[in-house]
Each structure stands twice: as C-alpha cells, then as structure tokens.
C-alpha positions in Angstrom: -19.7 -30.1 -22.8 -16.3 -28.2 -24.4 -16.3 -24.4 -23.1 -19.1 -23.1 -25.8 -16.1 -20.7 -26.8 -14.4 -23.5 -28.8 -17.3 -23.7 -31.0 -17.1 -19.9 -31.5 -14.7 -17.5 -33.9 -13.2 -15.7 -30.9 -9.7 -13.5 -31.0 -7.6 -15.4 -28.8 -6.9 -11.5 -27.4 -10.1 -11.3 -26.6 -10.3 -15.0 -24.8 -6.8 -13.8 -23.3 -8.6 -9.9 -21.9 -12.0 -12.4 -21.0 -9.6 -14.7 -18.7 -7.8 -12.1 -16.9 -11.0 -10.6 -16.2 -13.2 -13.6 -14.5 -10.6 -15.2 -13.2 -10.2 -14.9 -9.2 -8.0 -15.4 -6.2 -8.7 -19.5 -4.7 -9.3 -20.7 -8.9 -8.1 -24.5 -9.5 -6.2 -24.1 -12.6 -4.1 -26.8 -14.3 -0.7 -26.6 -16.0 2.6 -28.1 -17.0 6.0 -27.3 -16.1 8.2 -25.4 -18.5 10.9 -24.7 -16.5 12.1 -25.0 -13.0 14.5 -22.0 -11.2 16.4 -21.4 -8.1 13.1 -19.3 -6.7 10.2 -21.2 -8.4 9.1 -23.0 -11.3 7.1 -21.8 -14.5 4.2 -23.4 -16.0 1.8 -23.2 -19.0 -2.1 -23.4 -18.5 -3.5 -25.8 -19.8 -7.1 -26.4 -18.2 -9.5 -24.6 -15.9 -10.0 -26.6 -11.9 -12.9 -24.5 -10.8 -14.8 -21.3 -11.4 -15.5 -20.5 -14.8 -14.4 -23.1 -17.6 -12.6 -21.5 -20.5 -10.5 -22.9 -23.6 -7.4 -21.6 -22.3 -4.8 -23.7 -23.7 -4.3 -22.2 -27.0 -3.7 -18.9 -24.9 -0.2 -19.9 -24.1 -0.7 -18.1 -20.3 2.6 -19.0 -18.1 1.8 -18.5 -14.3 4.8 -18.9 -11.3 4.6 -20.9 -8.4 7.1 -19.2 -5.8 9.5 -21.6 -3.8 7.7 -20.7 -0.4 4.6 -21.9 -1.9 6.0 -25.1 -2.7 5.3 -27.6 0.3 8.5 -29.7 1.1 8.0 -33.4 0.3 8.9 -35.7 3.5 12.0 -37.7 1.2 13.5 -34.5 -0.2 15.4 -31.8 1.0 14.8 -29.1 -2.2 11.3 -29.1 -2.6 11.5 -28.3 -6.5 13.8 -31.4 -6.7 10.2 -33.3 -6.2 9.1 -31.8 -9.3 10.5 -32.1 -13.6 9.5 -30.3 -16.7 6.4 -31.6 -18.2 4.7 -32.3 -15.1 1.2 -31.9 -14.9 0.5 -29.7 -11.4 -2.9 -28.7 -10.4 -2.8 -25.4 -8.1 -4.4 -22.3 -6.9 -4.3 -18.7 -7.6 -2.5 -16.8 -5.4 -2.3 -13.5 -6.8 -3.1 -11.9 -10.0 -1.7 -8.5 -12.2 -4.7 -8.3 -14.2 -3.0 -4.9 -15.8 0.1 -6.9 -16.2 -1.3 -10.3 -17.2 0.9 -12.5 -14.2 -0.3 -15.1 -12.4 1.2 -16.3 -8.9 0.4 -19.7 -8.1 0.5 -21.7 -4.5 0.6 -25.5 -3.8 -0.6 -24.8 -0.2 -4.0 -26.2 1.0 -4.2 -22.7 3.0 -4.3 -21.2 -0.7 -8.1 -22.8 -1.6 -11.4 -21.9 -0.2 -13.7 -23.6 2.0 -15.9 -25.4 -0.5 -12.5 -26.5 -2.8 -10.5 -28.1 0.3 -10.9 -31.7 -0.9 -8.8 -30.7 -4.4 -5.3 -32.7 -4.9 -2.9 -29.7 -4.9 1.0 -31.2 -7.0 1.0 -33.6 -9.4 -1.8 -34.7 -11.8 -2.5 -37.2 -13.9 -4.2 -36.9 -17.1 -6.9 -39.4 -15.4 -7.1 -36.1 -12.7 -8.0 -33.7 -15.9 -11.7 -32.1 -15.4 -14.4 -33.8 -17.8 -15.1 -30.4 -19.7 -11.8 -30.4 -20.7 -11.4 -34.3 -22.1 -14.3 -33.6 -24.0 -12.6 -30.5 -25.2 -9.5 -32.4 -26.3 -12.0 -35.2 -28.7 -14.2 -32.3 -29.6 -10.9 -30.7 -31.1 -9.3 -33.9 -32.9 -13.1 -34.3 -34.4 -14.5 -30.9 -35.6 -17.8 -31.6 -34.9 -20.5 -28.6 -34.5 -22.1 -27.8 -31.1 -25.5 -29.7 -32.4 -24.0 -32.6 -32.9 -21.5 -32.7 -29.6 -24.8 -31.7 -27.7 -26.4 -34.7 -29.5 -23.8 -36.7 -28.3 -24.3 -36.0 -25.1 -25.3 -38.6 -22.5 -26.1 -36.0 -20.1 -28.9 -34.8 -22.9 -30.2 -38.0 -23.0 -31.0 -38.6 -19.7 -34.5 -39.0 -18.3 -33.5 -37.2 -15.1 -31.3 -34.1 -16.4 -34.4 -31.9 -15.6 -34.6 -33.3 -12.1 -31.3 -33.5 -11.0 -31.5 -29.6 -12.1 -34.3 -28.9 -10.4 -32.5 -30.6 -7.5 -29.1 -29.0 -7.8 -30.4 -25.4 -7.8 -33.2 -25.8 -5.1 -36.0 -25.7 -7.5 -39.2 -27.3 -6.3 -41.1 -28.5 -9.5 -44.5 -28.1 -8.3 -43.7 -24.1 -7.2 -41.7 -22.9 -10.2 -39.7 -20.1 -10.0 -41.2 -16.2 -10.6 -39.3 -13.9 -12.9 -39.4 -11.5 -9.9 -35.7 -11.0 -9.1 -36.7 -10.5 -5.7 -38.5 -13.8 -5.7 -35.9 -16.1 -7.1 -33.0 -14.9 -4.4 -33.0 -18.1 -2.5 -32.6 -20.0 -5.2 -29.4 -18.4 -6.6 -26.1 -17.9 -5.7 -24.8 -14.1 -4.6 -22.7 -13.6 -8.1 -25.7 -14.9 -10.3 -27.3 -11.0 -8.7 -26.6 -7.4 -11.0 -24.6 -5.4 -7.9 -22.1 -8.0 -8.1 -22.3 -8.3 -12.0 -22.6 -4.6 -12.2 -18.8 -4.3 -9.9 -17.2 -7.0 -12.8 -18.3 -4.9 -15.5 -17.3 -1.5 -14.3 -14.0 -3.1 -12.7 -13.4 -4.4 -16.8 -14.0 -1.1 -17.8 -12.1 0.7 -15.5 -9.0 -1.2 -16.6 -9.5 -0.4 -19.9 -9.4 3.5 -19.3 -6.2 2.6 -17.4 -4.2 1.1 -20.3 -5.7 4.1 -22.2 -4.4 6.1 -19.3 -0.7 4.4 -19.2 -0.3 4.6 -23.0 -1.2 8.7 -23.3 1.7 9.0 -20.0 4.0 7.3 -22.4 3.3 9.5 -24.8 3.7 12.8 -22.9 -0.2 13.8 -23.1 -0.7 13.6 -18.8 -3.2 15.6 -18.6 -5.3 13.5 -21.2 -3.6 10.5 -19.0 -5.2 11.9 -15.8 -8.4 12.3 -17.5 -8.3 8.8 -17.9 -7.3 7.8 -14.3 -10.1 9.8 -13.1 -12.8 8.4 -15.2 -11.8 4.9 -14.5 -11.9 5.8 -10.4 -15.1 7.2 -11.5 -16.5 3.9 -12.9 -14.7 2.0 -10.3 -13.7 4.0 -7.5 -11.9 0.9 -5.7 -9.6 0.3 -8.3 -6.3 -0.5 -7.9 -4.4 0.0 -10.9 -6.1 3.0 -11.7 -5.4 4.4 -8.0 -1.8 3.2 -8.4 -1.2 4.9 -12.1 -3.0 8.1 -10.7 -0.4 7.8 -7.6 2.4 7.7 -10.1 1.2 10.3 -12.3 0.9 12.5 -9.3 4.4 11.7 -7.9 5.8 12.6 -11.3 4.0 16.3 -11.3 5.5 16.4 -7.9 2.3 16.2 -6.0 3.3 13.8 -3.4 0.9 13.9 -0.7 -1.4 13.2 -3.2 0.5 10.5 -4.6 0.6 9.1 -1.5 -3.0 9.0 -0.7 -3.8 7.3 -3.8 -1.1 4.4 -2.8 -2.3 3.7 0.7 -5.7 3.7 -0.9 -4.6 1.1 -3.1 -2.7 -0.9 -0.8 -5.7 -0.8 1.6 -7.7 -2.5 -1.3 -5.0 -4.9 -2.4 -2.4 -5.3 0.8 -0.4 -7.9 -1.6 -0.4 -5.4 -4.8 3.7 -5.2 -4.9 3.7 -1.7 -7.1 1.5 0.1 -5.0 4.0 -1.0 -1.7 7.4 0.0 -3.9 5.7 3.2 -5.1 4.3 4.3 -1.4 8.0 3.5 -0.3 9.6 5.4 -2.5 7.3 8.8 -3.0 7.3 8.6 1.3 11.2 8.7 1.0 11.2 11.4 -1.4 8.6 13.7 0.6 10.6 13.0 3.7 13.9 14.5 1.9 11.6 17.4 0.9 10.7 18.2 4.7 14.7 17.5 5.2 15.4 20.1 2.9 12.6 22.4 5.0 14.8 21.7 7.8 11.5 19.7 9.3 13.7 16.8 10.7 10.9 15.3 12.9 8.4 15.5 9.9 10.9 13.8 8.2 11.4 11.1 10.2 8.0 9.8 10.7 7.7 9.3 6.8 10.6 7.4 6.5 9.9 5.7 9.3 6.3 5.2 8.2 8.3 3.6 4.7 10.3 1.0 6.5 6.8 -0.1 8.4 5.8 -0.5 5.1 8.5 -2.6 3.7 11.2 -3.4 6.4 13.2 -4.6 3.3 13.6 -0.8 1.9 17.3 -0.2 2.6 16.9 3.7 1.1 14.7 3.9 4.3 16.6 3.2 6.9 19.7 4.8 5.8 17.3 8.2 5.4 16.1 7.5 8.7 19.5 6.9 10.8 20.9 10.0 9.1 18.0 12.2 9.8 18.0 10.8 13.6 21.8 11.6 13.4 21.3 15.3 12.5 18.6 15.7 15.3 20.6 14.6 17.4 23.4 16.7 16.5 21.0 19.8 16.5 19.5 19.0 19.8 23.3 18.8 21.3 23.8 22.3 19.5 20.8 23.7 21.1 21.8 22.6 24.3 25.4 24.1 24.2 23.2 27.4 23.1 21.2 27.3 26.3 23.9 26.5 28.2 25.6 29.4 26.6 22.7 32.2 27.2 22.6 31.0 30.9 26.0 31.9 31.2 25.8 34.9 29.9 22.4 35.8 31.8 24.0 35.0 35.0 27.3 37.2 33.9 25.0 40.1 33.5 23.0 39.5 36.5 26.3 39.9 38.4 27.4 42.6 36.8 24.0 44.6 37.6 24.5 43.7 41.4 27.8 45.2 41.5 26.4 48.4 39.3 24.0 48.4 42.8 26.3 48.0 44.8 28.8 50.8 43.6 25.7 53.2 43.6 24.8 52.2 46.8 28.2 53.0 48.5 28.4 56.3 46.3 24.9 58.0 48.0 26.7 56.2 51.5 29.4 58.6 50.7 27.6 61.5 49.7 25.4 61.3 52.9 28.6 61.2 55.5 30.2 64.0 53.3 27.1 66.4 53.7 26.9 65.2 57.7 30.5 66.7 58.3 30.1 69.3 56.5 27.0 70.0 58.0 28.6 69.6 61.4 31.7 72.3 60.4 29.7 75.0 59.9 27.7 74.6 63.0 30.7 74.3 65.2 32.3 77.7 63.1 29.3 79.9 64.0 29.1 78.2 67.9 32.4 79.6 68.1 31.9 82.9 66.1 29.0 83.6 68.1 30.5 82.9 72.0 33.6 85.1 70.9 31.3 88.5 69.8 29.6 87.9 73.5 33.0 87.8 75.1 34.0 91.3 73.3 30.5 92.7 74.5 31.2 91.7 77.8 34.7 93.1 77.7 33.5 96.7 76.3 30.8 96.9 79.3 33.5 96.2 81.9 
C-alpha cells in the first residue's frame, strides 16, 4: 500500500517537520542527482529505503553526499566521474540538522546497520525502487480512494495474510496476545514501547521551543529566548540544539564558562554536531584571551590548547597558543634575570655586613690594647713615685 499520507489533506510543511522528525541515522533513502561538485554531489529525495515509509517526493528535500563518502570505482580515478545528473542513487543517512533541515549522505557499507547490510548502496534502477513506492506512483496517475487501492490489494486477498502476520510478529494463534503491556514485550520491538515513544515526542517538542527560542534572539527579547532554551532542556534535557542555542546565548551575555558547558554537553551527545565543535572552539579562544588579559598565561594556555584538541584545524588556536607560550617564556626568562638579580644583591649585602664585623671587631681590638698601656703607665708612674719618697725618708734619717 501507498504511505496512508497520500490519501490524506496534509501541509506539505507539516509532512516536511514529520520527516525531519522520524527520520534516523543508518535510513535507506533514494534520490536523484541534481548536481555534481568538486566536494560532492546533490540529490533530490525521492523515495524512502527503510524505516518509516513517507510520500516524500513532492517535499522537494535535497540531501549531500560528501566526496569522502563516495567509494572509488576500480576503472576511475575521480570517484564522482562514476556518477551523472539524473542518476538514481540509493544511500544512507549519515548525519542529520534536524533544526537546519540538511541531510549528509554516505555510499559506504560501514554507513548501514547490521540488519540493512545486504542493501545495494550507488546506482539504482527503477526495477530497485521499494514496492510502497511503485504503488505510490499508479496510485497517483489514478486517484483512486484508500477503499478501493486496499480493495485492489492482492495482499488483502490472500488466505494467509493473517498467518503470515501472526508469523512475522511471533504471534502464536492458539495463545493470543493480552492487552497487558507487560505481557506483549516479547512480541514487539523496543521502539513499538512509550519510553522510547515518550523520548521522540518530547525530543519534537523540544525543537519546537528552540525555533521559538532562536526567533525571540533575533528579535532582541533573550531573556524570553532563554526562557525558551530552558523549557525545551526541561522537556528534553539531552538536546542538542537546544544546549547549543543556550551555549550561544550565554556566550553572547558574556557568560562563557557557562557557554562552554552547554557545548561540551552537546558535543558529548552529538560528537559529529559541527556548530556545537565551531562554537566550543571559538567561546574556549575567547575565555582564554580573558585569562590573557588577567595575566593568567598558564590558564590560558590549557583552553586554547584544550580548542585545538578539539578541532586541530582551528588556526585562531594555535596562533593564541604559540603567542601565549611565547610570552611565558619571555616572563619566565624575566623572572629569572630577577632572581639572578636579588642574589646578587643579597650576596653584596652579606659582604658588606662581614666587613661592618670586621671593622667593629678591630675597633674593640684597639680599644682593649689602648686601655692595657694606659693601664700599664700609671702603674709604672706611681712604682716610681713611690721608691723615690722612700729614698728621701731614708736620706732625712741618715
């Protein structure tokens, strides 16, 4: 059967915001070429390989497949020359912007899961198109209501559509299945459960509080912007575009350790999320010119440092970083010339005390001999004063 959408009066912005929402990383989707680059070629989507079926080709969604996801083909040397516009490629999802609506596209067989390894990855024929989607095609060219489509139907027909369902999901028809959810969990997959269902929703509407967010920034109002960023981390506390706007709001307001909490957060969630790299970058650069400014050159360093780990590509990094290591080591030879300098000086003043104590010492030397021969005058003057009174007393007797 056609994607029951098609039968249905639905926006095609509302098919658009349903797409970007379900669809995942390791998705079949098929497209054509448009165009072909120096870096990649461009394709429209066309048709859904796997995961959930949609009508997508009125949608118009152009997706990139990078040249290093293009496998070189054995005859020639460009691998884009392999391919021309209006090919029909089959490939999977790489990466997705679900805020900015891009899709990056891989040729690789590393790029599919486990359970999708047997899919043709290249070229496509329109024999290779899924089923849902040639019914799709005469469905469109006919008009025809979903009764009638349904009616004409060879799978409704058939005497063993119950039991090959019964089979395919694991039912055994003598033990239906209970309505108890707890009951039923063998039968089902992990994503047919609420927790997972419940993460979806909450991650759909976190984005939407983030493009409410994104257009109140534009507008000035960032306080009603953070409002928003926090109720979508609030719904969705894992969520990256909400982290990374947050991150940016923050760095604006000049809060950059907050900022960049927000964008390792984000980057620890998403490691391939390219905004939340280039924003960590840049806000770690500018917080280590702050602590530059502080005069906190080793603080400095390990955040620019910390930016080229990062991205080793980030030349505003590394030129920070080789002049800050260029003025540490200009301050640590200027601090050594200082030491050098006071030891000088100490030793200069250590002399000059010893020859203070040595001065002082000779001065008491001198005093002490001074009072010795003085001492030892006026002891030979009174030996002499006293023997010549005894000779007068003698002489007067006689």
């Amino acid at each position: 059967m056609p994607p029951l959408e098609q039968f249905m009066e639905v926006p095609s912005g509302q098919k658009r915001e349903l797409f970007f929402r379900d669809i995942e990383r390791g998705d079949v989707v098929i497209g054509r070429i448009t165009s072909i680059r120096d870096f990649g070629f461009f394709m429209v989507l066309i048709s859904m390989g796997s995961g959930i079926l949609r009508d997508i080709e009125p949608l118009e969604i152009s997706a990139l497949c990078p040249l290093r996801d293009v496998p070189s083909q054995s005859n020639h040397g460009d691998p884009l020359s392999y391919y021309q516009i209006g090919d029909l490629i089959q490939a999977a999802v790489k990466d997705i912007d679900r805020y900015h609506e891009k899709i990056t596209l891989s040729l690789h067989k590393s790029s599919l899961p486990s359970h999708l390894s047997h899919l043709k990855l290249g070229v496509v024929s329109n024999e290779d198109m899924p089923e849902y989607y040639k019914h799709s095609t005469a469905f469109s060219s006919s008009n025809d209501t979903y009764e009638k489509v349904l009616q004409q139907s060879v799978a409704l027909s058939n005497p063993s559509t119950v039991e090959f369902l019964l089979n395919t999901l694991g039912i055994d028809e003598s033990k239906p299945p209970s309505l108890i959810r707890g009951l039923q969990r063998e039968n089902f997959f992990e994503q047919d459960f609420a927790p997972l269902l419940r993460r979806k929703q909450s991650s759909s509407w976190a984005l939407k509080c983030v493009k409410i967010g994104v257009d109140y920034f534009k507008l000035g109002r960032h306080v009603d912007a953070m409002n928003e960023y926090n109720k979508a981390l609030e719904i969705d506390p894992k969520n990256v575009e909400a982290l990374v706007a947050r991150g940016a709001l923050y760095a604006t307001k000049g809060s950059l350790n907050k900022a960049i909490d927000d964008f390792e957060i984000a980057l620890e969630n998403c490691p391939t999320h390219k905004n939340a790299r280039k924003y960590l970058c840049q806000t770690l650069v500018e917080r280590g010119g702050q602590l530059e400014e502080e005069d906190k050159l080793l603080n400095a360093e390990s955040y620019y440092s910390k930016a080229l780990t990062i991205d080793k590509s980030f030349f505003e990094a590394e030129d920070a970083l080789n002049k800050v290591r260029q003025c540490i080591q200009k301050s640590m030879e200027k601090r050594e010339k200082h030491e050098e300098k006071e030891e000088k000086t100490k030793e200069k003043k250590t002399e000059t005390s010893a020859e203070k104590l040595r001065k002082l010492l000779k001065e008491e030397k001198r005093k002490k001999k001074r009072k010795r021969s003085s001492s030892s005058s006026s002891t030979s003057s009174s030996e002499s004063s006293s023997s010549s009174s005894s000779y007068k007393k003698r002489k007067k007797r006689g």
